[in-house]
VMD Tcl script that builds the backbone (N, CA, C; Angstrom):
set m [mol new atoms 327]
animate dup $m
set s [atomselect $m all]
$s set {name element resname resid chain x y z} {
  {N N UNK 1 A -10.393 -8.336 -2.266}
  {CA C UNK 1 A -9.511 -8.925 -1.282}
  {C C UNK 1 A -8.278 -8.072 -1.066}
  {N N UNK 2 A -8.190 -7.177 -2.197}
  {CA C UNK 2 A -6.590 -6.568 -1.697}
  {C C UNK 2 A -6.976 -5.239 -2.010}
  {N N UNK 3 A -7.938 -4.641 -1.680}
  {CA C UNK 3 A -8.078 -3.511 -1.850}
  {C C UNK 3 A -9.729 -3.011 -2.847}
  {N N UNK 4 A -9.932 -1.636 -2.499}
  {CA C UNK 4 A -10.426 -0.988 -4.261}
  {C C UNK 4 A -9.599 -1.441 -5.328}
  {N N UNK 5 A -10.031 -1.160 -6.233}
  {CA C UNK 5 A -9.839 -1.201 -7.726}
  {C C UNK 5 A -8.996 -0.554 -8.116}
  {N N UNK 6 A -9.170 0.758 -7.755}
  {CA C UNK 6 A -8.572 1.937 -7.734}
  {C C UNK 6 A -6.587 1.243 -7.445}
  {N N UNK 7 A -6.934 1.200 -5.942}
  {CA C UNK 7 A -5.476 0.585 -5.340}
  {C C UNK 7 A -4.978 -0.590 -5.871}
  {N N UNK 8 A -5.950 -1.344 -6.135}
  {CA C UNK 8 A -4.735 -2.939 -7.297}
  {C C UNK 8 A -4.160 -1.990 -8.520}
  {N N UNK 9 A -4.931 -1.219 -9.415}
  {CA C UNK 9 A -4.574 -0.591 -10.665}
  {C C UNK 9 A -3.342 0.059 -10.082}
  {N N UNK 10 A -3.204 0.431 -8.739}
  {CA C UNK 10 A -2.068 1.688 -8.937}
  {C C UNK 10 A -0.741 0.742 -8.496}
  {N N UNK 11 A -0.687 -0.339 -7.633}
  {CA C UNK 11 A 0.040 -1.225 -7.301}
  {C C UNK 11 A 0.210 -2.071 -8.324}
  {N N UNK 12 A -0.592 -2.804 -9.193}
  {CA C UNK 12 A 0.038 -3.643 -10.376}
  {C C UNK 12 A 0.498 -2.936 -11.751}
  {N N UNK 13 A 0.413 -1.395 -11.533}
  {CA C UNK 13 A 1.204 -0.596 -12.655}
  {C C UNK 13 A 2.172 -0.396 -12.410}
  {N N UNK 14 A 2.617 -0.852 -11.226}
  {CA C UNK 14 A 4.752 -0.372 -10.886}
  {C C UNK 14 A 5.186 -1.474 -11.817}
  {N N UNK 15 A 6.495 -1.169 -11.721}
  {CA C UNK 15 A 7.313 -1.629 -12.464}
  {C C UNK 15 A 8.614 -2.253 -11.604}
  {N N UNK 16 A 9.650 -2.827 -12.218}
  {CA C UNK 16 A 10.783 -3.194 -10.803}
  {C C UNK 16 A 12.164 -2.067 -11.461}
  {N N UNK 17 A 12.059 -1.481 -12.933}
  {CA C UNK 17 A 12.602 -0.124 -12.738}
  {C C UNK 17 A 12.909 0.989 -12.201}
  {N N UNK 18 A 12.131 1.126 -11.450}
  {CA C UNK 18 A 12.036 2.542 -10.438}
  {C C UNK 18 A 13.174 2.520 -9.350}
  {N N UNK 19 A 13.715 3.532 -8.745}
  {CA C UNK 19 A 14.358 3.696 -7.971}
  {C C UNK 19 A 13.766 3.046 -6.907}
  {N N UNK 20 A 15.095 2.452 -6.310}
  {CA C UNK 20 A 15.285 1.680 -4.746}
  {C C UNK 20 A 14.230 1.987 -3.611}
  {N N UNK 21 A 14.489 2.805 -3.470}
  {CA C UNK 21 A 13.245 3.842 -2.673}
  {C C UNK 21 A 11.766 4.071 -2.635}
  {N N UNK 22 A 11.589 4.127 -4.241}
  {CA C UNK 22 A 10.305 3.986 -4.727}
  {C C UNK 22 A 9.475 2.820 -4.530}
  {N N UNK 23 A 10.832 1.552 -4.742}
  {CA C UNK 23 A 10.436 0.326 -4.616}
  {C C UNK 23 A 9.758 -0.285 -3.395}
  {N N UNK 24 A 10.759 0.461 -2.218}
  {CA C UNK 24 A 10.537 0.007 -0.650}
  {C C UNK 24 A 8.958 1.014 -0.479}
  {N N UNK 25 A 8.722 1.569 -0.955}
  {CA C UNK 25 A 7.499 2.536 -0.461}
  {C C UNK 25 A 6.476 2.158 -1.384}
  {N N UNK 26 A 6.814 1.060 -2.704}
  {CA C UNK 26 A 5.430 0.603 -3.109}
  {C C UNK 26 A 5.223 -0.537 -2.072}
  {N N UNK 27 A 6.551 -0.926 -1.964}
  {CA C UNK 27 A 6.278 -2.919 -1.144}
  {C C UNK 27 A 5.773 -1.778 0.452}
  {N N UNK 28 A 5.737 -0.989 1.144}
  {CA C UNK 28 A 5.371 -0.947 2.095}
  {C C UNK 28 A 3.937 -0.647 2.034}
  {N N UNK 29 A 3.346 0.129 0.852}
  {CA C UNK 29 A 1.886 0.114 0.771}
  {C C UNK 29 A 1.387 -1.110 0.685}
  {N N UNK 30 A 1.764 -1.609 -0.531}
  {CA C UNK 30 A 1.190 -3.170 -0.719}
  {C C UNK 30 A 1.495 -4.432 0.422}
  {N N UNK 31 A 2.205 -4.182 1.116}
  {CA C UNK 31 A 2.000 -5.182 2.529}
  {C C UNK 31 A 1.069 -4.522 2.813}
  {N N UNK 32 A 1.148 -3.184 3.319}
  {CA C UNK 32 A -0.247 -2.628 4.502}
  {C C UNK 32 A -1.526 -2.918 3.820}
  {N N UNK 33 A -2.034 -3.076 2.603}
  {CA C UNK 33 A -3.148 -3.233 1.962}
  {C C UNK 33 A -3.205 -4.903 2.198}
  {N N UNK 34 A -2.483 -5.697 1.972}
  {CA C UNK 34 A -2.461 -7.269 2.307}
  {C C UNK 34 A -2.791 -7.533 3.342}
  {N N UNK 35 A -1.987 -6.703 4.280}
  {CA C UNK 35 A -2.581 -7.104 5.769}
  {C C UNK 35 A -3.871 -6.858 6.636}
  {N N UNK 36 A -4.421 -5.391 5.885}
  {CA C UNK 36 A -5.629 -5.336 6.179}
  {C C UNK 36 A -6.553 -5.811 5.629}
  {N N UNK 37 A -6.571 -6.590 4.324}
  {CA C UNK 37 A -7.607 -7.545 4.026}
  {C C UNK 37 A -7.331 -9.090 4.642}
  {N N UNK 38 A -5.770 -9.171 5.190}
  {CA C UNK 38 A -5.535 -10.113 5.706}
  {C C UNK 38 A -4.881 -10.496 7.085}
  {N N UNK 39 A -5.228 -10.420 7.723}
  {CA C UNK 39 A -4.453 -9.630 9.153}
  {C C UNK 39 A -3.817 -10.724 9.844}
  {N N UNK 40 A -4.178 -12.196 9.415}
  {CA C UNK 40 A -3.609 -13.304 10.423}
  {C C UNK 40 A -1.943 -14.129 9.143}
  {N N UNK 41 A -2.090 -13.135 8.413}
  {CA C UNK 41 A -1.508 -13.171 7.294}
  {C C UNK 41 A 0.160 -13.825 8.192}
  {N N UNK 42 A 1.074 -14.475 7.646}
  {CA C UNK 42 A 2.231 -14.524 7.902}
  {C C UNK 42 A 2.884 -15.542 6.649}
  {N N UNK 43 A 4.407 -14.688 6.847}
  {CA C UNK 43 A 5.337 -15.521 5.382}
  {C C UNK 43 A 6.637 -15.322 5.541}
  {N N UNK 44 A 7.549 -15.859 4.661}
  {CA C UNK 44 A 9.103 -15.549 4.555}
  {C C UNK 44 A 8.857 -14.551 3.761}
  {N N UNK 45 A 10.356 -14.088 3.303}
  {CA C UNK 45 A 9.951 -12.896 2.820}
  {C C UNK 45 A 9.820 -13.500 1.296}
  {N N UNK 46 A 10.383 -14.859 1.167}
  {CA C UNK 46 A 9.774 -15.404 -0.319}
  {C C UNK 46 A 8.559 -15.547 -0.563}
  {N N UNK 47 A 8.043 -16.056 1.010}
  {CA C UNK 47 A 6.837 -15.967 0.372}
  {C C UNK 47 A 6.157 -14.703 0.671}
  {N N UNK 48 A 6.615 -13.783 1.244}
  {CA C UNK 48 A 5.262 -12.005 0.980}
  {C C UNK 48 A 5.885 -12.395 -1.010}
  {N N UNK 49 A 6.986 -12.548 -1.247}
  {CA C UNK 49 A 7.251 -11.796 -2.776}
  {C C UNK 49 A 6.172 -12.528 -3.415}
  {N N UNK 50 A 6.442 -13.884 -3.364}
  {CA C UNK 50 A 5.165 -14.716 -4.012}
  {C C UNK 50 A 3.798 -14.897 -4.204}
  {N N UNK 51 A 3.405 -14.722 -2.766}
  {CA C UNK 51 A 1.742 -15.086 -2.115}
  {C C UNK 51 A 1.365 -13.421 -1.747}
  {N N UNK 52 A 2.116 -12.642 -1.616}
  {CA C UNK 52 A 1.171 -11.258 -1.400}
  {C C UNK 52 A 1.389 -10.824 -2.266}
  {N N UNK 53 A 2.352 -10.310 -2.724}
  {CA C UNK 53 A 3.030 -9.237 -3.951}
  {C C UNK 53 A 2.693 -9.377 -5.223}
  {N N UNK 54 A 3.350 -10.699 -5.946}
  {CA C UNK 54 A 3.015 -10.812 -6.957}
  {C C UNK 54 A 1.687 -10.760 -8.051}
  {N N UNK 55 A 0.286 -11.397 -6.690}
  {CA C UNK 55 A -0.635 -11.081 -7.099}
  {C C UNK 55 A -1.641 -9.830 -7.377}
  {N N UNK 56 A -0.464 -8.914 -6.936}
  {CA C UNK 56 A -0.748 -7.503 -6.806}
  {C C UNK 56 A -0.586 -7.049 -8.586}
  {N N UNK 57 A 1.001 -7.947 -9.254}
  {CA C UNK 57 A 1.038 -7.198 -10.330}
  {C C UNK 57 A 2.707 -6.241 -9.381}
  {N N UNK 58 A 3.214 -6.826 -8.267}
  {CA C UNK 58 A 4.222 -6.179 -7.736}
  {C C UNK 58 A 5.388 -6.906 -8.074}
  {N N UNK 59 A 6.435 -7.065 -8.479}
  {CA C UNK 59 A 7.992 -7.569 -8.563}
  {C C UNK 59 A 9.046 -6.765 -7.755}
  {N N UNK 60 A 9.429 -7.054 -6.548}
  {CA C UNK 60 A 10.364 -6.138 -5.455}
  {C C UNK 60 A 11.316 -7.578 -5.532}
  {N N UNK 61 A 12.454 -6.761 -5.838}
  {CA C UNK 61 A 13.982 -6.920 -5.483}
  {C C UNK 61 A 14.074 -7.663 -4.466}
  {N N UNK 62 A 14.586 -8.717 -3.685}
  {CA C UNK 62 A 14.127 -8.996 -2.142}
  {C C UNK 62 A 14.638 -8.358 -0.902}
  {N N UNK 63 A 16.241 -7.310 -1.655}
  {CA C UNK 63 A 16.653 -6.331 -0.966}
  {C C UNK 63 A 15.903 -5.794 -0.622}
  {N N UNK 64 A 14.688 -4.902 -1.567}
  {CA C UNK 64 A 13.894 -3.955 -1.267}
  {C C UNK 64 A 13.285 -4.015 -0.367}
  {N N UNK 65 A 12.301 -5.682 -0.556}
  {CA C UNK 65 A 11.383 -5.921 0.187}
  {C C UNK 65 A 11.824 -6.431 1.877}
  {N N UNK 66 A 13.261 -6.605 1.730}
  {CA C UNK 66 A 13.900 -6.694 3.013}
  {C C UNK 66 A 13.478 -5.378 3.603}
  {N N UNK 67 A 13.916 -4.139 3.121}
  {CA C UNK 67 A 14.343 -3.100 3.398}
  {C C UNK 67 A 12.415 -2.251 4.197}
  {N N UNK 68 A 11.792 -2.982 3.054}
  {CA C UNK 68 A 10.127 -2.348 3.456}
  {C C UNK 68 A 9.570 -3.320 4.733}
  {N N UNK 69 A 10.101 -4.010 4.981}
  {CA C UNK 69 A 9.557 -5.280 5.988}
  {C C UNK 69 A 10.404 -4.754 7.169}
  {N N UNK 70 A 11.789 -4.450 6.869}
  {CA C UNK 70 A 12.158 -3.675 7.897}
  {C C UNK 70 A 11.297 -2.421 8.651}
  {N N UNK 71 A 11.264 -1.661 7.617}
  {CA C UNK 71 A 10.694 -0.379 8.155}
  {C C UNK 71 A 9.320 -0.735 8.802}
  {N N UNK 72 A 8.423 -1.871 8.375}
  {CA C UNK 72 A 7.005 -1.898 8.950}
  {C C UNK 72 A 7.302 -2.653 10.242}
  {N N UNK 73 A 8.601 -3.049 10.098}
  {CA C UNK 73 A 8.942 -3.644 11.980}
  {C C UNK 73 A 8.995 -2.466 12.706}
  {N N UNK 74 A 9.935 -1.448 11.994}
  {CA C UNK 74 A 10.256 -0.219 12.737}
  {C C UNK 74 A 9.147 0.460 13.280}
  {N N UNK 75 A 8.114 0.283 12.951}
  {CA C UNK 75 A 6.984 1.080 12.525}
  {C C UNK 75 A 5.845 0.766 13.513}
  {N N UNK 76 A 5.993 -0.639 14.023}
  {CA C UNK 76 A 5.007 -1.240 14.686}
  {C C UNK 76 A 4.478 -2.660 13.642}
  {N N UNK 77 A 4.485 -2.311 12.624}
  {CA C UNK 77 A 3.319 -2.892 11.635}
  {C C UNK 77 A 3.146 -4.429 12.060}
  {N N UNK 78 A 4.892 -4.728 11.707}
  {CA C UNK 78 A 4.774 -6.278 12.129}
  {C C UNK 78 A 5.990 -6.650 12.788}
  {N N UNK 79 A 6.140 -8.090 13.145}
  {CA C UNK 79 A 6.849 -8.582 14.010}
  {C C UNK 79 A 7.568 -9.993 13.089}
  {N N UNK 80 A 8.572 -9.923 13.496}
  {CA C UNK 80 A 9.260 -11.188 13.269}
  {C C UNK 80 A 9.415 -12.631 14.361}
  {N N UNK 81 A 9.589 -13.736 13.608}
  {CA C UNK 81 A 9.800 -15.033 14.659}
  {C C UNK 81 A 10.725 -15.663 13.478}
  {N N UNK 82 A 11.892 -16.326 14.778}
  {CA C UNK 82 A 12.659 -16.979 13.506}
  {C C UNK 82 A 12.385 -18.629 13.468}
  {N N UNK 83 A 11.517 -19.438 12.254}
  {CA C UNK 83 A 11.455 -19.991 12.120}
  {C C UNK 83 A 12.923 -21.166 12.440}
  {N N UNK 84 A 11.957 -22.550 13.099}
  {CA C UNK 84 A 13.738 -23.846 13.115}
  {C C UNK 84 A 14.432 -23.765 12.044}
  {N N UNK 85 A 13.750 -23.258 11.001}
  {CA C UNK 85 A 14.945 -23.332 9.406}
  {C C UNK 85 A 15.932 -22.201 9.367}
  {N N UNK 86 A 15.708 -21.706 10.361}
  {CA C UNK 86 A 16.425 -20.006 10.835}
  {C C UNK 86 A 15.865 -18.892 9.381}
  {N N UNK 87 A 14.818 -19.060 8.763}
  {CA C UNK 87 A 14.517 -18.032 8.066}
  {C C UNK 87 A 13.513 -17.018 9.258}
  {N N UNK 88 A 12.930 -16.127 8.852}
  {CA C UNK 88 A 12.031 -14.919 9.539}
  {C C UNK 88 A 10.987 -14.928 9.107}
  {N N UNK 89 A 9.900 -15.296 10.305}
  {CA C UNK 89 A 8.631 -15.139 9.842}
  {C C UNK 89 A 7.963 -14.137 10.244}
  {N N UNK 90 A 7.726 -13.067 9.158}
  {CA C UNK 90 A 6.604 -11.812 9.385}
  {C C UNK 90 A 5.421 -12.022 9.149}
  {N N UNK 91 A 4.916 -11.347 10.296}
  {CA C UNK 91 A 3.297 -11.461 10.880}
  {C C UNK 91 A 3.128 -9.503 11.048}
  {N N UNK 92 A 1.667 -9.997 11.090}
  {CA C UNK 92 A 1.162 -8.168 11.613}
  {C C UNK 92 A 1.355 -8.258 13.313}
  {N N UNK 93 A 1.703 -7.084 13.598}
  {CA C UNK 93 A 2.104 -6.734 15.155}
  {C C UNK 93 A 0.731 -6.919 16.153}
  {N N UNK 94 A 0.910 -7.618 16.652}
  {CA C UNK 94 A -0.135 -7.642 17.826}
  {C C UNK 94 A -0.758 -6.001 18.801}
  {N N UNK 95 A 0.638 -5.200 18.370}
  {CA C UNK 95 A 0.400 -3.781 18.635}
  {C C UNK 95 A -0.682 -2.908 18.038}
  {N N UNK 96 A -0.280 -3.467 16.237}
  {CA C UNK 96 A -1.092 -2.785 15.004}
  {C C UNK 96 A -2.022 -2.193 15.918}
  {N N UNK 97 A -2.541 -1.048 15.415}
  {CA C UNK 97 A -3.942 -0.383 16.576}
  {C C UNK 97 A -5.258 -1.093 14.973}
  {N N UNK 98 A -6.592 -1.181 15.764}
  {CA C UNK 98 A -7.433 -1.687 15.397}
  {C C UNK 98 A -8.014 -0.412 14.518}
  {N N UNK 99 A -8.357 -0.615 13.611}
  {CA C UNK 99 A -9.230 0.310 12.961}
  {C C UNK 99 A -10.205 1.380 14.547}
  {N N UNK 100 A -10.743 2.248 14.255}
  {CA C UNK 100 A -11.270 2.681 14.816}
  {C C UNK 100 A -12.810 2.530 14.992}
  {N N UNK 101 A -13.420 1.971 15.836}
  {CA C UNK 101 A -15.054 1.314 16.170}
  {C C UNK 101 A -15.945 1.975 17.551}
  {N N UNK 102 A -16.624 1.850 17.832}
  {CA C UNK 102 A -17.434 1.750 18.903}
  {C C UNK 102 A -16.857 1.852 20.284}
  {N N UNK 103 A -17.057 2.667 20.825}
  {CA C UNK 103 A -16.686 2.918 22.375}
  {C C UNK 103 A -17.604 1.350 22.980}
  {N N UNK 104 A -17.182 1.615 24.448}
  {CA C UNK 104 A -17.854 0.673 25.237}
  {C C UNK 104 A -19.685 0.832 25.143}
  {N N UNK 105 A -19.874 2.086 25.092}
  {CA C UNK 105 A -21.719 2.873 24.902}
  {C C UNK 105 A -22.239 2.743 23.456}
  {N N UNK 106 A -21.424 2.173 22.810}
  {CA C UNK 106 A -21.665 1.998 21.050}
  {C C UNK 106 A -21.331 3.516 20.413}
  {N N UNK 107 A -20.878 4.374 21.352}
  {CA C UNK 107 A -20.688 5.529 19.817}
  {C C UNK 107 A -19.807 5.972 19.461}
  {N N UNK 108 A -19.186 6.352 18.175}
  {CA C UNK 108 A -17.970 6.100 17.520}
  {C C UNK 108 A -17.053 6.893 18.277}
  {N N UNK 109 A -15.742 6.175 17.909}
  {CA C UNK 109 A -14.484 6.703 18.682}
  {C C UNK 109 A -13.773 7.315 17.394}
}
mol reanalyze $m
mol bondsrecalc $m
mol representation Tube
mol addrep $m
């Protein structure tokens, strides 16, 4: 569900030691891996820390994860809506481009 094997092992071996930076660029992999096993996916950012992250084996700062949720807005990735409670709800971007599939003639693009 959240990846190879490979990718949970390398995401639930961080630590919340690491530099600031490091932090925002694990939480930006580990959203993009969440979202592509989960794409209708949406949360506060308590809940990405809770319901995506944690089960990764991830602990981000919520600065951080402010800071990586930012950049995947910047980015295209996703989009915000501000919930009546005035918190922010991130979703994947309706932009996101689709994996790459089948032309209109069936052959790969």
């Amino acid at each position: 569900m959240y990846g190879t094997h490979s990718e949970r092992t390398h995401v639930a071996s961080t630590r919340t030691h690491e530099p600031a930076d490091d932090l925002v660029s694990l939480a930006i992999t580990a959203i993009t891996q969440y979202l592509g096993a989960n794409p209708r996916a949406a949360d506060t950012v308590a809940g990405i820390a809770q319901w995506w992250l944690a089960p990764m084996g991830l602990s981000v700062p919520l600065d951080s994860l402010r800071l990586a949720l930012d950049q995947l807005v910047k980015n295209g990735v996703l989009e915000t809506r501000v919930l009546p409670s005035s918190d922010l709800l991130w979703f994947a971007s309706s932009a996101t481009p689709a994996a790459p599939g089948p032309d209109d003639d069936g052959n790969p693009t």
